[in-house]
N, C-alpha and C positions, 0 to 999 in steps of 0.2 A: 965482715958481714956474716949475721951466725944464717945456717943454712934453714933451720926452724921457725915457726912466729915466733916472737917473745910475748905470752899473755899479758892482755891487763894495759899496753899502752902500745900507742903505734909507732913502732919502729920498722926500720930498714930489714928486709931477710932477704933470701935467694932468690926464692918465689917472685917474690913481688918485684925485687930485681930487676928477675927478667922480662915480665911482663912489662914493666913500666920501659922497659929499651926495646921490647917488639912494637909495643904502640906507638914509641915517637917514632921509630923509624917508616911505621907506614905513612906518617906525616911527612917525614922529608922525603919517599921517597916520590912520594904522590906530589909535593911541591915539586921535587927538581924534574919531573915528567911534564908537570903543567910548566915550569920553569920555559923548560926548553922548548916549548912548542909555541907560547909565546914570544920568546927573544929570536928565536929561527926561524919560525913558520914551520916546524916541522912536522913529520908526519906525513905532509906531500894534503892530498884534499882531503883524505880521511880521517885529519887529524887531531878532530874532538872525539871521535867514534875511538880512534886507539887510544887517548888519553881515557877515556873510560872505561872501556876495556884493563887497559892497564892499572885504574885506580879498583875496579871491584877484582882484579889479579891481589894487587896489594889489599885488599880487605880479606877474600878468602886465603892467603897466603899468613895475613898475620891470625884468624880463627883456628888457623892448624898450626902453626906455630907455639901459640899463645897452649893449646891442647900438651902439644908434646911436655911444652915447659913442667905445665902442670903435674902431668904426669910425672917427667922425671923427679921435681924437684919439690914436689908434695908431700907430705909424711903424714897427714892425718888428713887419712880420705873422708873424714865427715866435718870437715869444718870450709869456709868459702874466702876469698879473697876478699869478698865483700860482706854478704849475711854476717860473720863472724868478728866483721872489723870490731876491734875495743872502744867503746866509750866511757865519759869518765861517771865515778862511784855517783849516781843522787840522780841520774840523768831521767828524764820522763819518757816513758813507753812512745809516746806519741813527736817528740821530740829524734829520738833514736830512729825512728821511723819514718819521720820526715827526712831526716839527714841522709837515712839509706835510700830513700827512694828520690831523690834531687841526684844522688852521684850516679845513679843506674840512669835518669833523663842526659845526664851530661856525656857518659858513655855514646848514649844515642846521640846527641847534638855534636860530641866530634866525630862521630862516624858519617852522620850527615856531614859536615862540613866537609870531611874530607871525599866526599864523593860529588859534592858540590863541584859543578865546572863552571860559577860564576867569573866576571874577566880579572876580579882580584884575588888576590894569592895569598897576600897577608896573615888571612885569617886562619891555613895552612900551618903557620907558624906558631903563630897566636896561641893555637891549640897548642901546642909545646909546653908553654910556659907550668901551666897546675899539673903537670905530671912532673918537672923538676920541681916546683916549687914543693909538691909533696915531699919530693925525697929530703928534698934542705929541712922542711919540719920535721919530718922524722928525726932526722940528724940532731935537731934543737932539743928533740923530746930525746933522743937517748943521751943529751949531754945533761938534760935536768934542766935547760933554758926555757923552757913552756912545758904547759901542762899538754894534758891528753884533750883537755877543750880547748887550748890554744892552739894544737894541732887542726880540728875541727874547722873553729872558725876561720883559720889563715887556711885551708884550703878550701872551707866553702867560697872567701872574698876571691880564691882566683879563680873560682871557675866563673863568678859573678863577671870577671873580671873579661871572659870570653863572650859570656853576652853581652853585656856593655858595647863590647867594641862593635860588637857584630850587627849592634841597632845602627849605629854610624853611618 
């Protein structure tokens, strides 16, 4: 995995890496806290107050995390993990801009979700899926298997894929 973006199509770097392993993990860790406290009762009677507690723990603990990464592991302090993502050659201003402004709502909708103390958990999960799924497209796009819009659309259908469920 090179440590740099590679311009021009979306691929796999450090950066992105490691954010994409800081944010599942606030998923599971927020799942296996709500996990336990419904399989055990735990907690004792305060035990949706600590489970929240502990999930905006886990939220502010992955924004400084998610920081540091950056910092270490950035090399051109003017460009953005998202503002700068690549789209492919012909694409429309307002297209490119639709696209960037749905993954910055879906940022929001799994941070809500994951601070959600509704009684199912699934959705905990759920949220998982289109941050690996990115990374396997990447994977596709740096083997030559999709383009830089088949990247696009197969990660816009999984985040699609989180609402969907989530109307359920």
């Amino acid at each position: 995995v090179p440590r740099n973006r590679i311009l021009g199509s979306p691929m796999i770097w450090q950066e992105w890496r490691m954010h994409n392993l800081i944010f599942v993990m606030r998923h599971v860790f927020v799942f296996t806290v709500r996990w336990y406290q419904w399989r055990s009762g735990g907690f004792g009677s305060h035990g949706n107050s600590i489970c929240i507690l502990l999930a905006y723990g886990a939220l502010f603990a992955q924004l400084y995390t998610v920081d540091l990464a950056t910092h270490h592991l950035r090399e051109d302090k003017h460009e953005s993990l998202t503002a700068t993502w690549p789209f492919w050659r012909g694409c429309p201003a307002w297209t490119e801009s639709f696209i960037k402004f749905y993954y910055t709502i879906a940022q929001f909708q799994a941070t809500t979700l994951m601070l959600d103390m509704s009684p199912w958990l699934f959705m905990n999960v759920l949220v998982i899926f289109p941050f690996q799924w990115a990374s396997f497209l990447m994977t596709l796009v740096r083997k030559g298997v999709i383009t830089t819009t088949g990247y696009h659309m197969g990660y816009l259908w999984s985040l699609m894929q989180v609402v969907f469920c989530a109307m359920l």
